[in-house]
N, C-alpha and C positions, 0 to 999 in steps of 0.2 A: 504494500500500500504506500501511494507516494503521500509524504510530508507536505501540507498546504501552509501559505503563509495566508488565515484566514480573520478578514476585518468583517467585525460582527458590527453593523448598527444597532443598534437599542440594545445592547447587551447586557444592561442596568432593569430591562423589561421580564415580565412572570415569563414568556418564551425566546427570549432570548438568552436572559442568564443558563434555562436549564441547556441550549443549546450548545452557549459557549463550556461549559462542564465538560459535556459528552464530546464535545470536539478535543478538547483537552485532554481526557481520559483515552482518544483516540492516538495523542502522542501530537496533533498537528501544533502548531504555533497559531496563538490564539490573540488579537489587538480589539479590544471595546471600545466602540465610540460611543457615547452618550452626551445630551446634556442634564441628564437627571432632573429632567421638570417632570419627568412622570414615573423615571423609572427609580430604584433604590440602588444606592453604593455597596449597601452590605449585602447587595445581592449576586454582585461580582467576584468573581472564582479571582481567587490573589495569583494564581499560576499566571493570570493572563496580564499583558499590559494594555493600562487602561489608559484615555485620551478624552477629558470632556471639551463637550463642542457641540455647536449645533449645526445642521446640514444648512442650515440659511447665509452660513457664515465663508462661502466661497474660497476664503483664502485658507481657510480652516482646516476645510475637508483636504484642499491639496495638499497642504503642507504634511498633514498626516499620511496620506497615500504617498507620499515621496519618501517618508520614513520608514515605515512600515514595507511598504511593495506589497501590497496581499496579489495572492493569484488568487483567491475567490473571494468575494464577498458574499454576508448574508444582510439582507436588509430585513428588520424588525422596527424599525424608528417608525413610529407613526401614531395620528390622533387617530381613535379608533370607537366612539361613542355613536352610534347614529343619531339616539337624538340630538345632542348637542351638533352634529354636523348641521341639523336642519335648523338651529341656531345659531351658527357660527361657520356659512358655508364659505366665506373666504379662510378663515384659519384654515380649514382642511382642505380646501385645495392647493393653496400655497405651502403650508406643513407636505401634505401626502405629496404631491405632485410637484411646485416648483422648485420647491428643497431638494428635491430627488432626483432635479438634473443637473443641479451641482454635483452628486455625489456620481453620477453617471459620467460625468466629464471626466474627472475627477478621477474614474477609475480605467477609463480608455487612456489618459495619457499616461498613468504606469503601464499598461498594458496587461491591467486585471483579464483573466481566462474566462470566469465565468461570473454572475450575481444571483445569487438563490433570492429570489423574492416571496416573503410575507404578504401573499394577498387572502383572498375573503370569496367567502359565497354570499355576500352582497352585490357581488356584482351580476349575478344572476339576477336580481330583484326574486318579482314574485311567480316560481318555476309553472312553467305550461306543463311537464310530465319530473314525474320523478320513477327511482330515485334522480339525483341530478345528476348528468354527466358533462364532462367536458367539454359538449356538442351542443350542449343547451346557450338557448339565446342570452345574454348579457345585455341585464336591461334592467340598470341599477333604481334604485325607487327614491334614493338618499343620497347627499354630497358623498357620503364615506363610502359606500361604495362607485360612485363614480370617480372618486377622486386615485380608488385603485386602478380602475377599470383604463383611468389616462394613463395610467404609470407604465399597466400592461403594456398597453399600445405603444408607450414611447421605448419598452425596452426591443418591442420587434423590430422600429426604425434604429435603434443603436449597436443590434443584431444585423442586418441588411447593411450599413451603412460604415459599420465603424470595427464589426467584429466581434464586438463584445456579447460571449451567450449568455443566456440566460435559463431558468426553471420557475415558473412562475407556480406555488402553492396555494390554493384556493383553501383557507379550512374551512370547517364547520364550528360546533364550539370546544376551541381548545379546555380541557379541564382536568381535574387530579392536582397531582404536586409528586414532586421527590420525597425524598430523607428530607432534603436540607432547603431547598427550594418550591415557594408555592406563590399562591395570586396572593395579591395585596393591592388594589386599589383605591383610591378617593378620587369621586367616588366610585363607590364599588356596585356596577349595574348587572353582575354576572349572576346568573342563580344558584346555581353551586354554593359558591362563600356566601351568598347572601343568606341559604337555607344553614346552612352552619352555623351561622352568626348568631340568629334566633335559636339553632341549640345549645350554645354557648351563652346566651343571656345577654349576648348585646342587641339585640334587635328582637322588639318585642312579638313581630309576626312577622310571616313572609308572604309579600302581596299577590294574588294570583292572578295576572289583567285577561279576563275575557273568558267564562267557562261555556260558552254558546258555540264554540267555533266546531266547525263538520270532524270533529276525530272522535274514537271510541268513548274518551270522559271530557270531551268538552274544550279540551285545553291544550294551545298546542302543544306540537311534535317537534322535538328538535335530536340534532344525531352529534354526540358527545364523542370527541377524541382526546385519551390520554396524553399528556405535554411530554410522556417519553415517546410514544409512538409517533407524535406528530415529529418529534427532532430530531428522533432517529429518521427518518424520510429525508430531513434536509443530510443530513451526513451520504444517503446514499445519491442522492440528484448532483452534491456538487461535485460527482466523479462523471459527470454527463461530459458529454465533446460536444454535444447539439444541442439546441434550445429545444425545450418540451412545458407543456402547461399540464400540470396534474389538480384532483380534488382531491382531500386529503378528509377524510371520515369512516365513522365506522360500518359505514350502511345498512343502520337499522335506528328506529328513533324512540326515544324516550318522551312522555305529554309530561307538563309541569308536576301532572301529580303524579305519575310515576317516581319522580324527582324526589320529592316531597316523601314520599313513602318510603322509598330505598334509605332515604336519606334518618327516616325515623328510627327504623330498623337497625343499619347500623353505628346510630348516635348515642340507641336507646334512650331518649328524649321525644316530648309530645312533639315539638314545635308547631306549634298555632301558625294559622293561615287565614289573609282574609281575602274573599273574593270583590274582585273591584273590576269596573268595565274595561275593555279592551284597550289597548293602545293603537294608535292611527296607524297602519302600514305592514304590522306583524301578521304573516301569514301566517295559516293554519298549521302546516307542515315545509319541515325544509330539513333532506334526508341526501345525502352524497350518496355518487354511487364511487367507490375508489378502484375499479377495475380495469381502469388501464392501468395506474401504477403498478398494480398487485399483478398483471399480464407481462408488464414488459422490466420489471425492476426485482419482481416478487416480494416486494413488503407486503406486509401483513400486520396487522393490529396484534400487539402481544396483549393489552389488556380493555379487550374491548367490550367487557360486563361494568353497568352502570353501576353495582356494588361494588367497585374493584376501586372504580374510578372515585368513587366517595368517601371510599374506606382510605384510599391516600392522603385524600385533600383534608379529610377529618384529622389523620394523624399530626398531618404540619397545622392544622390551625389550633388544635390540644396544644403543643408544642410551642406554639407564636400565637398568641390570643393577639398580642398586639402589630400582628405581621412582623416588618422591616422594623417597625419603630424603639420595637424593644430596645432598651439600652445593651442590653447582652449581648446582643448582636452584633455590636459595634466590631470593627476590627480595622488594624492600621496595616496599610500598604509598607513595605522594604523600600 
C-alpha cells in the first residue's frame, strides 16, 4: 500500500476527525486544516499536523499546500444545516462552494492526485424512486444541498480541464461514534445525540415533526450509516486513478420511532417524546441504494444494525456528557 501525503479539510469535524484517525492508523501522513468555528481541537489525532485556517483565506490554503504537498485531499469543511441554509443562503454558498475553489486551485498547483469529496443526498432533493441510486435526478430543494451539488459540478470541470480527480460521497445520515470520537454539535439538529441527550437528562423530550407522513408509523424513514463504515469508504476511493460518484448508506431505513425505541432499549431509559407538526421540505423517506460501491470497490457496511449504531454513540456520550467541552479533554500539541 503506497504512503499518501493526505490534507484533510475539517478534520476538527464528528467525520473528519474519525477519518483523519483511521488514515493515521493506516501509517499515511496525515495535515488538518481547520478553522475550528465549528469543529473541536480536542478532537484532532496529535499524530497528525494541524494548520488553522479558513478556505476563504486564498493565501492561506496555498501556503499550506506548498508545505505540506498532499497527493490526496479529503474535503469535510463545510456549513451543513438545511435549515439555517434556507436562512442564510449566501453563507452557504460562499462557505460550500466559493471557499472551495480556493482550495481546488490551490490543490492543482501542487499537483494534488486526487480530492475525496464530502457530499450529501441532498442533492437529490425529494427522490422520484428509491432506494436512491446514483442515476437519480439531483434536484436539490435547499441552499445546502445545492451548494454541494455546485461543488460537484465544479470538480468534473477541474477533472476535464486541469487533471485533478476526484470521488465525490453522497451520504445518508452519518451516525454512531468510536472509542474516542463522537458528534458534538451547537447546535445539535441530528436525532441520534438528540435522543440520547433526553436519556441522559439534558433535554427534556425529543421532538417528533410530523407523524401523518405515508410510512408504516407515520414518521419518517431515514437510512443511518456508521462514521466507521462511512470513512473506511473514503480510505478505499482515495486509491481510485479515475473520478467516480458513489452513495454511501446502509440501504434499509429506520422511521423516527424506530429510533426512539432502539434507542430506549438500549439506554434502558423512558425518554419522553412529543409529537409536533411536520417540518417544511422533509420527505417521507430517503433510503440509498450503495450498490455500485459495494459492485465495483466491494465495501460493505460492517455495522449496519441500528442497535449497533446507538449502542456506540450511547457509549461516547456516557463517557463525554459534555462532548468536546469537557475540560479533560483538553490536550497540548508537541
Amino acid at each position: 500500500m503506497a504512503i499518501e501525503n493526505v490534507l484533510v479539510l475539517g478534520g476538527a469535524g464528528y467525520i473528519g476527525s474519525v477519518a483523519v484517525a483511521m488514515l493515521l492508523d493506516e501509517g499515511h501522513r496525515v495535515a488538518v486544516f481547520d478553522s475550528l468555528e465549528r469543529g473541536h481541537e480536542q478532537a484532532i489525532d496529535l499524530r497528525s499536523i494541524f494548520y488553522r485556517g479558513n478556505l476563504g483565506d486564498r493565501d492561506r490554503i496555498r501556503s499550506v499546500c506548498k508545505a505540506f504537498e498532499p497527493t490526496v485531499a479529503m474535503h469535510f469543511s463545510a456549513y451543513a444545516l438545511v435549515g439555517e441554509s434556507m436562512e442564510r443562503p449566501s453563507a452557504y454558498f460562499q462557505n460550500n462552494f466559493c471557499f472551495g475553489i480556493n482550495l481546488l486551485d490551490a490543490l492543482v498547483e501542487v499537483r494534488t492526485r486526487m480530492i475525496v469529496f464530502s457530499s450529501t443526498c441532498a442533492t437529490f432533493g425529494i427522490p422520484k424512486k428509491l432506494p436512491i441510486t446514483e442515476d437519480n435526478l439531483q434536484a436539490p430543494t435547499n441552499p445546502y444541498g445545492e451548494s454541494k451539488l455546485m461543488f460537484e459540478r465544479a470538480l468534473l470541470w477541474y477533472d476535464r480541464l486541469k487533471g485533478l480527480k476526484h470521488v465525490s460521497l453522497r451520504y445518508f445520515n452519518a451516525s454512531g461514534a468510536t472509542e474516542s470520537l463522537g458528534e458534538d454539535h451547537d447546535p445539535e439538529t441530528h436525532l441520534i445525540p438528540n435522543v440520547l441527550k433526553a436519556a441522559l437528562g439534558q433535554k427534556p423530550y425529543v421532538s417528533i415533526y410530523g407523524t401523518d407522513y405515508p410510512t408504516p408509523d407515520g414518521t419518517c424513514i431515514r437510512d443511518y450509516i456508521h462514521i466507521r463504515d462511512l470513512c473506511k469508504a473514503h480510505l478505499m476511493v482515495m486509491r481510485l486513478s479515475e473520478s467516480r460518484q458513489y452513495n454511501l448508506g446502509n440501504g434499509s431505513g429506520y422511521s423516527v420511532r424506530d429510533v426512539v425505541e432502539t434507542a430506549r432499549v438500549v439506554t434502558e431509559h423512558p425518554i419522553p417524546v412529543r409529537e409536533e407538526p411536520r417540518r417544511p421540505g422533509d420527505p417521507p423517506v430517503l433510503v440509498g441504494s450503495s450498490g455500485r460501491i459495494q459492485a465495483e470497490l466491494g465495501w460493505r457496511p460492517e455495522f449496519p444494525q441500528l442497535g449497533d449504531i446507538i449502542q456506540s454513540a450511547w457509549d461516547w456520550h456516557r463517557r463525554n456528557p459534555n462532548g468536546y467541552k469537557d475540560p479533560a479533554r483538553a490536550r497540548t500539541r508537541e
